[in-house]
N, C-alpha and C positions, 0 to 999 in steps of 0.2 A: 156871569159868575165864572164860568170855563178860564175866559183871558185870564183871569186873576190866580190860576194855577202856575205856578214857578217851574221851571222844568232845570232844575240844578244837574243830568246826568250831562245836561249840555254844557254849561260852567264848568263840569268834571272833565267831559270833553276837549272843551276849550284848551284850560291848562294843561293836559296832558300831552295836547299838542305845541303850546307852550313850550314844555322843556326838553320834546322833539327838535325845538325849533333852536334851543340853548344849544343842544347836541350837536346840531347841524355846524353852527358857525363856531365853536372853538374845538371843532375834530375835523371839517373839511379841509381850511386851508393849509395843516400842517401836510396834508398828505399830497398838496399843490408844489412843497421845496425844490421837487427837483425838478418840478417846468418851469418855476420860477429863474431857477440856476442855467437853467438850458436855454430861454426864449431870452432871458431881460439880462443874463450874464451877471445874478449878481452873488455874490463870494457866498458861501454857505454858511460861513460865520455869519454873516449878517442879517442872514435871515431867521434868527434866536431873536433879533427883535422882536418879531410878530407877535408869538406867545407872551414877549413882556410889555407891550403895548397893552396885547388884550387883555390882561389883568391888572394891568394900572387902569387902563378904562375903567375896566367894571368894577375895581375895586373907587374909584373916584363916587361910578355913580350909585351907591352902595353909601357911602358917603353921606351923600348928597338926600340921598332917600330919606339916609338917620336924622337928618336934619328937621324934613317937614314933618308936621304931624297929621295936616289933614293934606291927603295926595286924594286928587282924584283917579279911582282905581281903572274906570273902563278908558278915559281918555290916555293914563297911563300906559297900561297894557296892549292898547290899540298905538303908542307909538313904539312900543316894543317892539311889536312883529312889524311896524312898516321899516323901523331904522335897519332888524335882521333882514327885510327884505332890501330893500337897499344897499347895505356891505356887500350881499351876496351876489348880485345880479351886480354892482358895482366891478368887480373885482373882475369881469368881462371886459371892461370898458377902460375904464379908469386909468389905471396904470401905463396903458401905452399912451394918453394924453399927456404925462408930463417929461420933461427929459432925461431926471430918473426915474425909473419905475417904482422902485421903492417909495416914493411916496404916496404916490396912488395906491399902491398895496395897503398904506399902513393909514390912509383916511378909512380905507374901504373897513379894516380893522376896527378902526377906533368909534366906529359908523355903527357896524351890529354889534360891539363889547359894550354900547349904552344898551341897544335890546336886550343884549346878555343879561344884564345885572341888574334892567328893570322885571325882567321873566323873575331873576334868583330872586328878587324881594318881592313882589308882586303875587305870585302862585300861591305860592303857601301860605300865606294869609288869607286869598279868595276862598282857597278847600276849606280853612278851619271855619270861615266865616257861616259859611252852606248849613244848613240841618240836616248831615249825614250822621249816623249810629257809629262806635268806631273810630273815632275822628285817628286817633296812633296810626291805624290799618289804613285809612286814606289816604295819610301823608305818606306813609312809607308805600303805597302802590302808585301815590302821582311822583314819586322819585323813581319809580323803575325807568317810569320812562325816559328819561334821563340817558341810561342805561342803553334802552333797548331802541335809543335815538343814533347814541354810539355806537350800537353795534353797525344798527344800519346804513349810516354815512360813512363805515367804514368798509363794511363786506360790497353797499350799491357801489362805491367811487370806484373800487377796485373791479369788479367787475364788469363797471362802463369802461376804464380805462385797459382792460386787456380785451376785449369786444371793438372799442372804437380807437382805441389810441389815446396817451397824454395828452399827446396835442391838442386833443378836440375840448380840455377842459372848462373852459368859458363854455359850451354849452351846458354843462353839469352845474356847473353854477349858475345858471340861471332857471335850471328845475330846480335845483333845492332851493331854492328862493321864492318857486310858486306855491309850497307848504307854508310861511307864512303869512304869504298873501294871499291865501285862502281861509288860515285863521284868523285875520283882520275882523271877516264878519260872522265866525263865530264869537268872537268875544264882543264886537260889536251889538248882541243880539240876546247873548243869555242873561240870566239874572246875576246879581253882581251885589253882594251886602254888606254893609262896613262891618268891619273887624272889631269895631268898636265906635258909639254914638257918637255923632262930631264934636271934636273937640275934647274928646273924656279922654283920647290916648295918652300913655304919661311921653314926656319928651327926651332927650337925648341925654340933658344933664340930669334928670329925675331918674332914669336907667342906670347911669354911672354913679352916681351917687350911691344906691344901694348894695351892698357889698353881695348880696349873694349869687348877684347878677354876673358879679364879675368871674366866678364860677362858673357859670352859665356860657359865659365868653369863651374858659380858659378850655371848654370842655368843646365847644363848637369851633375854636383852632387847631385841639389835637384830633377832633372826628374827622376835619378838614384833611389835614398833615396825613394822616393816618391810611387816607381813601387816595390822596395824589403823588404821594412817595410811590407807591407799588405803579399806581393807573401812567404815570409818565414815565419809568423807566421801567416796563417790559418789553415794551420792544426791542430796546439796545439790552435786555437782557436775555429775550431768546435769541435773539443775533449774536451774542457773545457766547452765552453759554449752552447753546443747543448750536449754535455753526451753523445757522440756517439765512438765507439772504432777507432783505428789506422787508421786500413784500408779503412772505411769510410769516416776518416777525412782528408786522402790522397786525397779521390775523390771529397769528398764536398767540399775543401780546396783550396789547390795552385790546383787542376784542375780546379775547376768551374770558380777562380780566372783568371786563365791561357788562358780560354775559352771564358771570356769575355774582355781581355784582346785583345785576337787575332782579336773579333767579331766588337773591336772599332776599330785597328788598320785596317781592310779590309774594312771598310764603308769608312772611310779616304779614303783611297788606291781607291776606284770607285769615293767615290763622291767628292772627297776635293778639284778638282781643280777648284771649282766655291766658294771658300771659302778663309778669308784670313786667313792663317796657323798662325800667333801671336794673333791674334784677340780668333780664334778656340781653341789655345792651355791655352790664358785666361783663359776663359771659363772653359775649362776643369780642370786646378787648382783650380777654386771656385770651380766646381764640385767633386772633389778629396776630398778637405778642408771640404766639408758638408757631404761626406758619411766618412770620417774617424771620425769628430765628431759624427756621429749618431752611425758609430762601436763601437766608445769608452764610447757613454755617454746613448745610449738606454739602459734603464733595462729589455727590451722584446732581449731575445736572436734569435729569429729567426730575427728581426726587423734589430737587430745588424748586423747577419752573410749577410742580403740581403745589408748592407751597404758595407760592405767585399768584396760583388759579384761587386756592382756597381762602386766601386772605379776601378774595371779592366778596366773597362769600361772608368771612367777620364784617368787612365795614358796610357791606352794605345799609344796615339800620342804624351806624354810627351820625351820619348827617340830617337825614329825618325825623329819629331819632327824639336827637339834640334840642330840634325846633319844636318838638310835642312834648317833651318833656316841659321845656319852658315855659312855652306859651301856657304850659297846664298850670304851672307853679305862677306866673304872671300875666293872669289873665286880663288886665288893663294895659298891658305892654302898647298894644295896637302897632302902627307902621315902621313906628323907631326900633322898636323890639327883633322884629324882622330882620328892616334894614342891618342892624347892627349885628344880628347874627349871622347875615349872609357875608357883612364885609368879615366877621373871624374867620368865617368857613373858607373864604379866599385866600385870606393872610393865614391860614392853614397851608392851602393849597399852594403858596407861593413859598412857604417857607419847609415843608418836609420835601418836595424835590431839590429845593437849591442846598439844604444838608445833605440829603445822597450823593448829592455833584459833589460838595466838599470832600465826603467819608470817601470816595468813590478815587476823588485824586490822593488822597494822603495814604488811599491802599495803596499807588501805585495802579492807578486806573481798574482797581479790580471791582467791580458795580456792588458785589455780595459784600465789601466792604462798607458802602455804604447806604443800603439794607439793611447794616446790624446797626449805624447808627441809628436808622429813624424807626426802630425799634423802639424809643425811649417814646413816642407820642401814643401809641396803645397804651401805656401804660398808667402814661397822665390822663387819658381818659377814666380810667378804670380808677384811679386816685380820686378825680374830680369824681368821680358816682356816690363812690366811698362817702365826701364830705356831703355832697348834696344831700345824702339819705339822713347823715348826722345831724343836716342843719333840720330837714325835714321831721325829724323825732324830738330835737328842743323845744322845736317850737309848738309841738300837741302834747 
């Protein structure tokens, strides 16, 4: 009788390391640029691929995901963490094998961005699946880690690298590489339940087909937008507008960002279940809406960056959110539902940083400029809530 006890803290375990493991491989190598420029000589312009690899990647296998209906989840998730393990301890290796380096960089990439994006769709359906109380509070505390994954492949690289030197960083990559391969057989090993009976998930075109869904979408593109506008241009914007160098602005930046991020998402995670989650997430869009305005429109630069910090703090429960709000309203969705939410969340994410870049050039390179643009995706959130609650009252 004993064996037949489930032990789910370990499955909670598991994914939490999971999206440790997400953190790890699209925050590390950004912070590799300038050993890349230095060892393999290649222009800095070109190395803006990386970042666009890794989100076509993961937005492919995102894709790809939407597509099947019955995935096998543990076989799945266990080549998550071996493909992140692979990129990562890759990225030692690799690159000086071919004649340009650049290619080897950008297999090693395109290598852990399938892990990436089978963790994004993968996780979140495991926790909902569990018999945890709370399910809102779950989801929103296995997204801190996320977070508190970024802090720490941001504050350890930095820290090995002023201790041992840039150069040595092929060693550093191949311990961040020994956390997924270590989670291999925790997920190898815990209990694991489908999200939905075989075969009962509805499919890709059954998702799209339904109009409310497409709400659902348009609200997990701006939660997207809304979290990677601010998390990818802090740094060049306490560089710019605190006058502070690189490495600093690595730490005061997407970390501080990162950190408060995590710090909203884990209050949720304890306290949320006495709270209504659309109502909350309201909220937090006006709140998003008025610290990106005071980013983009304070003339006191420290005033600005505190607006920077506290926006982590709105979107945090903007992307988790998103997916428990859903999955509540569409409880047959199963692995497409996911899938397809994780690829908006990307195409979120791909699309409110390359507006700032736009807003950013048409100021006249000024960043606060385009900050006020992507101001406009808190608010389509907060729109899309609006409709959702509308559609949700018609129909009782």
């Amino acid at each position: 009788m004993h064996n037949r006890i489930k032990d789910y803290n370990k499955t909670k375990q598991a994914c939490y390391l999971g999206f440790v493991t997400q953190a790890i491989v699209a925050n590390f190598t950004p912070l590799l640029f300038l050993a890349f420029h230095r060892e393999y000589k290649i222009p800095i312009a070109s190395l803006a691929l990386i970042p666009a690899v890794f989100y076509i990647v993961q937005l492919i296998t995102d894709l790809l995901c939407a597509k099947f209906k019955d995935i096998d989840y543990r076989k799945s998730i266990i080549a998550s963490e071996i493909t992140a393990a692979l990129g990562l301890a890759g990225l030692a290796f690799l690159p000086g094998m071919f004649h340009d380096p650049m290619v080897g960089i950008l297999i090693c990439v395109s290598v852990y961005a399938v892990g990436s994006g089978l963790i994004e769709v993968l996780c979140s359906p495991i926790i909902e699946a569990c018999p945890f109380p709370n399910k809102e509070g779950m989801m929103s505390l296995l997204h801190s880690f996320y977070c508190w994954g970024a802090v720490g492949v941001i504050v350890g690289s930095t820290l090995f690298f002023t201790l041992f030197g840039l150069e040595n960083w092929r060693i550093l990559a191949c311990l961040w590489a020994l956390l997924p391969l270590y989670n291999i057989f925790n997920f190898a090993t815990c209990p694991i339940e489908p999200i939905v009976q075989d075969s009962e998930g509805m499919s890709m075109s059954q998702l799209l087909g339904n109009r409310t869904f497409w709400l659902f979408l348009i609200l997990m593109v701006a939660a997207g937008a809304s979290e990677s506008s601010m998390a990818q241009w802090t740094s060049a914007f306490a560089e710019a507008s605190l006058g502070v160098d690189k490495a600093i602005g690595d730490l005061a930046g997407p970390c501080g960002f990162a950190f408060c991020m995590g710090l909203g998402r884990m209050w949720y995670g304890k306290k949320g279940q006495k709270l209504d989650l659309s109502a909350y997430m309201t909220g937090a869009g006006i709140l998003c809406f008025v610290t990106y305005l005071t980013a983009s429109l304070s003339p006191i630069p420290l005033v600005a960056f505190a607006g920077c910090m506290i926006s982590g703090l709105a979107v945090g429960i903007m992307w988790p959110g998103s997916i428990s709000l859903t999955s509540a309203r569409m409880p047959g969705g199963g692995t497409a539902l996911f899938a397809l939410l994780a690829l908006a969340g990307d195409m979120g994410g791909t699309l409110g940083p390359s507006l700032v870049g736009v807003g950013t050039q048409a100021g006249n390179n000024n960043i606060q400029s385009g900050l006020l643009a992507a101001s406009v995706f808190p608010v389509i959130l907060v729109i899309c809530l609006i409709c959702i609650r509308r559609v949700r009252k018609s129909k009782e």
